[in-house]
C-alpha positions in Angstrom: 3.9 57.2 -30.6 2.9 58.0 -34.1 5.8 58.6 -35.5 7.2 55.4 -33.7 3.9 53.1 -35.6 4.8 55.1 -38.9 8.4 53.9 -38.8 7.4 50.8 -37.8 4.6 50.1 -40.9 7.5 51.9 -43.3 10.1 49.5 -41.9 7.3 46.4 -42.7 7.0 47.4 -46.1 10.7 48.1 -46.8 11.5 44.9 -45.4 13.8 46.3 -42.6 11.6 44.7 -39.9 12.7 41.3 -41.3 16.9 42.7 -41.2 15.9 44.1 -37.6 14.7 41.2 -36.1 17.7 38.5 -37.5 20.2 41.0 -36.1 18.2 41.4 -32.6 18.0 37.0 -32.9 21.8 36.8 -33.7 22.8 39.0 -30.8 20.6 37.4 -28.1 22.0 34.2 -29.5 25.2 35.3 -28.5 26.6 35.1 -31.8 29.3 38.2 -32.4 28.3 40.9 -34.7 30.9 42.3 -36.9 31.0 46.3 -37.1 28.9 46.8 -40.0 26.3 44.3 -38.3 26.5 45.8 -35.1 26.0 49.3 -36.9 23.2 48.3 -39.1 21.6 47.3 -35.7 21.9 50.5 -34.2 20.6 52.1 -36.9 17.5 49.6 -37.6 16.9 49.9 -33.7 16.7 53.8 -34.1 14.1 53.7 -37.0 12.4 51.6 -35.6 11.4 54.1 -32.8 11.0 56.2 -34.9 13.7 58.6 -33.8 15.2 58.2 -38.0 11.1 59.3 -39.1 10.9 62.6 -36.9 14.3 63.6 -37.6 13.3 63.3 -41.3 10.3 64.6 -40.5 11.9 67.4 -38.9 14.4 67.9 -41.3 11.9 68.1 -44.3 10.1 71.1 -42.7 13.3 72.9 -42.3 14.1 72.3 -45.7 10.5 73.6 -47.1 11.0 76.6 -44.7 14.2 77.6 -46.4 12.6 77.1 -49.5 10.0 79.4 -48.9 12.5 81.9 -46.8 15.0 81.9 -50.4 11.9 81.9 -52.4 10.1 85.0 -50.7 14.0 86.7 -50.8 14.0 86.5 -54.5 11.0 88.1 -54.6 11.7 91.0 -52.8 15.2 91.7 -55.2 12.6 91.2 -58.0 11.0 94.0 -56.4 13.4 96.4 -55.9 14.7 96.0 -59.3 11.8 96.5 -61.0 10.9 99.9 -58.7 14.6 100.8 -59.6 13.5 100.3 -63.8 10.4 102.2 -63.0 12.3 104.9 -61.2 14.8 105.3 -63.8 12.3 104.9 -67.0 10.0 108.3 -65.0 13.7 110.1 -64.6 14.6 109.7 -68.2 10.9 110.7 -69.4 11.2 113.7 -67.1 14.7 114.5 -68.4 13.1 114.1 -72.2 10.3 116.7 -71.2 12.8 118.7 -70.0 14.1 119.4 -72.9 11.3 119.5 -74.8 10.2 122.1 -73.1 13.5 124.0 -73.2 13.5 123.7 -76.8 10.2 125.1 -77.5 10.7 127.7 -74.7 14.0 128.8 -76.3 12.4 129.2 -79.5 
């Protein structure tokens, strides 16, 4: 029902309603509707139920929610690849130690 009202005041202010309601006059007047009438009909009937609003609606939080999904996997490579630097830098300081070490050791 509220998505239905919210389609209903979007379609006032886009000026839909108006389109809707000629359509809906020239069909019950018996006048034939060409395809792209008969179409646009269909499809002004479906908004204005609201069916067009959820499924927007719907399809918004999907979108955000793969968003976020991509957005938190980027995080975690970020991640890895900076424990992977870390790693690495601490391997080559050991390594230079090493031979440090060696080096005064030997001597």
């Amino acid at each position: 029902a509220a998505d239905e009202a919210a389609a209903q005041a979007s379609m006032r202010r886009g000026g839909d309603w108006l389109r809707l309601e000629g359509l809906r006059a020239r069909e019950k007047a018996g006048k034939p509707l060409d395809d792209v009438d008969a179409k646009m009909l269909r499809r002004l009937e479906a908004k204005h139920d609201g069916a067009v609003f959820a499924a927007a609606r719907l399809r918004g939080i999907k979108e955000r929610e793969a968003a976020e999904a991509a957005r938190a996997r980027r995080l975690a490579s970020m991640k890895r690849r900076d424990e992977k630097i870390q790693l690495q830098r601490k391997l080559e300081k050991q390594k230079r130690w090493s031979r440090v070490r060696r080096f005064f050791g030997a001597g």
